[in-house]
N, C-alpha and C positions, 0 to 999 in steps of 0.2 A: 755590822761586822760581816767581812768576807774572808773564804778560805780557798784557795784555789789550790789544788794539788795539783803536783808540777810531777811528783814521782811516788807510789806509796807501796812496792815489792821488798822485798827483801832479796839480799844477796847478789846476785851478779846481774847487769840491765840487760834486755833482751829487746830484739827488733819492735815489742809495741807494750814493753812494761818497764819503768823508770825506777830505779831506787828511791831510797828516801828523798824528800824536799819537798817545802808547800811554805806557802806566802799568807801570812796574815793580813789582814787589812780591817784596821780598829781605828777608830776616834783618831782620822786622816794620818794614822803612823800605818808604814807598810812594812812590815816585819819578814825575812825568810827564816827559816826554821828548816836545818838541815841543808845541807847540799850536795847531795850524790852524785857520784858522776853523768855530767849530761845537764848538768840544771840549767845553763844560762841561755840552752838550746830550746831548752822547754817555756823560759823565762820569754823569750822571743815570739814562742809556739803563741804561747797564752796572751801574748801583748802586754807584756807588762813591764813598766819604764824603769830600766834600768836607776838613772838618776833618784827613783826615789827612796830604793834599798841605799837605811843607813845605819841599820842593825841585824847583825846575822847569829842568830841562835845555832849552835853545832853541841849536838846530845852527847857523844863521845866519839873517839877517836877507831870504830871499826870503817872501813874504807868506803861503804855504801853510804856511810852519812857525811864526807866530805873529800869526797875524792874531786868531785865538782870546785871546789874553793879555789883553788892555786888558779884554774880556766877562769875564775870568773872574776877574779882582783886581778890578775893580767889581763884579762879584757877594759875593766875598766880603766887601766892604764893606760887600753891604746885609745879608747874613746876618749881621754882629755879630760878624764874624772879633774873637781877638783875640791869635792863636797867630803870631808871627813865619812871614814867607815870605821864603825865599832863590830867586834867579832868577839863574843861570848861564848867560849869553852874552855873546854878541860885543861889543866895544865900539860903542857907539851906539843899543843897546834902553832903557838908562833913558834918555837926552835924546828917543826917540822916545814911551815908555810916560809918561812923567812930564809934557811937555806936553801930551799929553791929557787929563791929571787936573788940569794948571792951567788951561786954556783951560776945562775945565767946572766948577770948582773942587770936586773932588770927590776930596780928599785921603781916603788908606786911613786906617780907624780903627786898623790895627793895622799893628806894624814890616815893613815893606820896604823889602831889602835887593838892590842888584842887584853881581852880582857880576862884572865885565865879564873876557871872554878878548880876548889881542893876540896871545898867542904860537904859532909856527909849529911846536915842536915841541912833543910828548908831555909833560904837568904832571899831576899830583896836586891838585883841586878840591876834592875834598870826603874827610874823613875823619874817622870817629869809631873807635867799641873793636870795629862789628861789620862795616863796609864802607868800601870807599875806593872813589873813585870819579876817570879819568882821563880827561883829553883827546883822542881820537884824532886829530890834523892830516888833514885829508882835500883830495883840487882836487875844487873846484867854482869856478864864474863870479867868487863872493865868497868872502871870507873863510868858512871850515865848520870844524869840528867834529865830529867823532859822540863816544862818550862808552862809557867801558870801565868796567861794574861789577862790582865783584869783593870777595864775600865774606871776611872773615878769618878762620881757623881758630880753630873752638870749643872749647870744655871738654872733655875726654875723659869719657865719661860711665861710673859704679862700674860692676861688676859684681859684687850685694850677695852672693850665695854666696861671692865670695869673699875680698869685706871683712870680714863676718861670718867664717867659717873663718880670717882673719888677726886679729884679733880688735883691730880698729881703732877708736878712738874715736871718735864722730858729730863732734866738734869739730876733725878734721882732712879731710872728709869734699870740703870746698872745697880745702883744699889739692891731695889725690888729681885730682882735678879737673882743677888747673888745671898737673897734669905735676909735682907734688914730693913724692919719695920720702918719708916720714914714719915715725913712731916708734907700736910700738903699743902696745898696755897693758902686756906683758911688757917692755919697753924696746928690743926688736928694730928693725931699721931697714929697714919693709918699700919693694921695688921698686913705685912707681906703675903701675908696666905690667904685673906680675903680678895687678894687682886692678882695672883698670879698662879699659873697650875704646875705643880711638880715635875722635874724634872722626868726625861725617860729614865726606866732602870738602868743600870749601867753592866754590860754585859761583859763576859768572863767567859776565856777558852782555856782547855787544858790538854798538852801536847805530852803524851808517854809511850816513848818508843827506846830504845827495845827494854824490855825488862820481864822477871819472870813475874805471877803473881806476887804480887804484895799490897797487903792491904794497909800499911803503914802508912800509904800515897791518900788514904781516905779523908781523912781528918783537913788534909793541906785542897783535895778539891773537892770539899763539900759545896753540894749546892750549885755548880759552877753550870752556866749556860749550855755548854759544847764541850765532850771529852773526846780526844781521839786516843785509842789507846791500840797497842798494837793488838795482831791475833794472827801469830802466825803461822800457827796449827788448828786443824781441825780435832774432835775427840777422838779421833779415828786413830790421831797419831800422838794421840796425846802424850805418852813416853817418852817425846822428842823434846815436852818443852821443862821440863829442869832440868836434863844434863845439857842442854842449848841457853836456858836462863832466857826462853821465850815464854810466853802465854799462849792459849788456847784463846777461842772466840768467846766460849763459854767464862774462859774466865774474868775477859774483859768486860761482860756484860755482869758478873758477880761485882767487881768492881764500880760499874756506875750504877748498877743497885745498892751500895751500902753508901753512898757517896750522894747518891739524891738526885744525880745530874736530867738535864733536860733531856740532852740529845747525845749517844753517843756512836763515833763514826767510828767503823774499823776501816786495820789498815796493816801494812806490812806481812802481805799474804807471804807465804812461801810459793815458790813457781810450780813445787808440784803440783797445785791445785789446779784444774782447769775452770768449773765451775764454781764461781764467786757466790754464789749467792744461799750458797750451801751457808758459808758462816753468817751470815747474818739471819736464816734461820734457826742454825743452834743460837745464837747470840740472843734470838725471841725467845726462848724457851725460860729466858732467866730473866727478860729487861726487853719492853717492848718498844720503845724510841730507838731502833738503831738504822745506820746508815749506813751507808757503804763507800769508802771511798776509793776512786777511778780516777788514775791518769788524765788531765786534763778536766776535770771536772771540777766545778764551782760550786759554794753553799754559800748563802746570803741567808742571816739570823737578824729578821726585823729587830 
C-alpha cells in the first residue's frame, strides 16, 4: 500500500503548498482522493500515469477539494482517454462538472460516470474481488465524506517443500490456494493448511478531511492500518476549529487513539502555520505513531 500526496494545505494553493489531493495505490487499484486545484500538475510532478486513475473520491464540494476536476477530465479528453472514469461525490458535482463541458461543448470522448452520495450514514461504494471501499460520514460546514479503504483477504500462498512431500497434483495447486483441502495422488485427503502459509494481512486506509472532531467516525475505523485525518489548527488556535468545523492536531490524534489505528498522518494544515512539525508534536502528546504529511511526499505500508 502506497500513498502519495500530491496537495495536503488547506484553503487557497500557494507558490510551494497544494490543496487537498493524494493518490492511493492498494492491491494494484490506484485510487485519487480529492482534487484541489492544481492536481494533474502535481500528478505529473510525482509521475504518476495518468491512464491508471479510474476512480476519483471527492469528500465535498468546498473548492480546495475539486477545483482541480473540470482540468483534469478535460485533460484526459485531450490525451485520447478511452478507459471509463468513475467519480464518487456529493450530490451536485455532475450538474456542477457537466455544465462546464456544455457551456464549452467539450463533451469526454470517453465514458463518465458520476456516482453521487446523499447519505448520512456509513455505505459500501466501491467493491470488486480485491478492495471495497466505504463512506466515512464526517461534520463539516457541508455535506462531507472521507472514505475507508480496505483491502480483502488473499490467496494463501503453497509452501512447495511441502506440496511436493505431500505429493499433490499442479492441477489442484489453485484450489490449495484459495483454502480447499484436496485429494492427492495417493487418494489421501490432504489439510490446506498443512501445506500452504497464510495469506498477508490485508491492509486498510482511512481518509477524513475536513471535519470537526467526532468520534462517531471510531467505530467505522477501528483497527484500520493508516488514518489520515485532517488538523488544521494548532491548540493555540484552538477556537477556530467549531465555528470552522475543523479539528485540532490534538484532536486527531484523540481520534486514532480510541480507534486503535497503526499509524496516523496529519494533514490539511492551515497556511498560518509556518512550522510543521509543531502538530505532530502536540499530536504526540496524545498518540505516538504520527506522521506528517508534505506536498509530494510518499508513504509505502509493507
Amino acid at each position: 500500500m502506497k500513498l502519495t500526496i500530491l496537495g495536503c494545505f488547506s484553503a487557497t494553493p500557494r507558490k510551494d503548498t497544494n490543496p487537498t489531493a493524494q493518490v492511493l495505490e492498494i492491491n494494484n487499484h490506484l485510487f485519487l482522493i480529492d482534487c484541489g486545484e492544481g492536481t494533474q500538475v502535481e500528478l505529473r510532478r510525482n509521475k504518476i500515469k495518468f491512464a491508471r486513475i479510474k476512480h476519483i473520491f471527492i469528500s465535498h464540494l468546498h473548492g480546495d477539494h475539486y477545483f482541480g476536476l473540470v482540468g483534469l477530465i478535460s485533460t484526459f479528453r485531450l490525451l485520447t482517454r478511452e478507459t471509463e472514469l468513475h467519480i464518487h461525490c456529493p450530490k451536485g458535482l455532475k450538474e456542477v462538472i457537466t455544465l462546464q463541458m456544455k457551456l464549452a461543448d467539450s463533451w469526454t470522448n470517453y465514458p463518465l460516470f458520476f456516482h453521487e452520495l446523499t447519505s448520512d450514514t456509513s455505505e459500501l461504494i466501491f467493491e470488486d474481488d480485491r478492495v471495497e471501499v466505504w463512506t466515512i460520514p464526517l461534520d463539516h460546514r457541508i455535506y462531507t465524506n472521507g472514505f475507508l479503504f480496505k483491502e480483502k483477504e488473499g490467496e494463501r500462498h503453497l509452501h512447495m517443500p511441502s506440496v511436493i512431500e505431500a505429493n499433490i497434483d499442479m492441477a489442484y495447486y489453485n484450489k490449495l490456494k484459495q483454502g480447499h483441502d484436496v485429494l492427492n495422488n495417493d487418494g489421501v485427503l490432504i489439510d490446506h493448511k498443512k501445506v500452504t502459509l497464510p495469506p498477508k494481512p490485508p491492509k486498510s486506509y482511512a481518509f477524513c478531511s475536513d471535519t470537526a472532531y467526532k468520534e462517531d467516525i471510531v467505530p467505522i475505523i477501528k483497527d484500520v492500518d493508516v488514518l489520515y485525518h485532517e488538523a488544521t489548527f494548532l491548540e493555540k488556535n484552538a477556537h477556530l476549529a467549531p465555528k470552522t468545523k475543523h479539528s485540532t492536531a490534538k484532536e486527531a490524534a484523540l481520534i486514532a487513539k480510541k480507534a486503535n489505528v497503526k499509524t496516523l498522518i496529519l494533514g490539511h494544515y492551515s497556511t498560518r502555520y509556518d512550522d510543521l512539525n509543531e502538530f505532530k508534536l502536540e499530536a504526540q502528546t496524545i498518540f505516538s505513531s504520527v506522521k506528517l504529511a508534505r506536498d509530494g511526499k510518499q508513504f509505502i505500508f509493507d
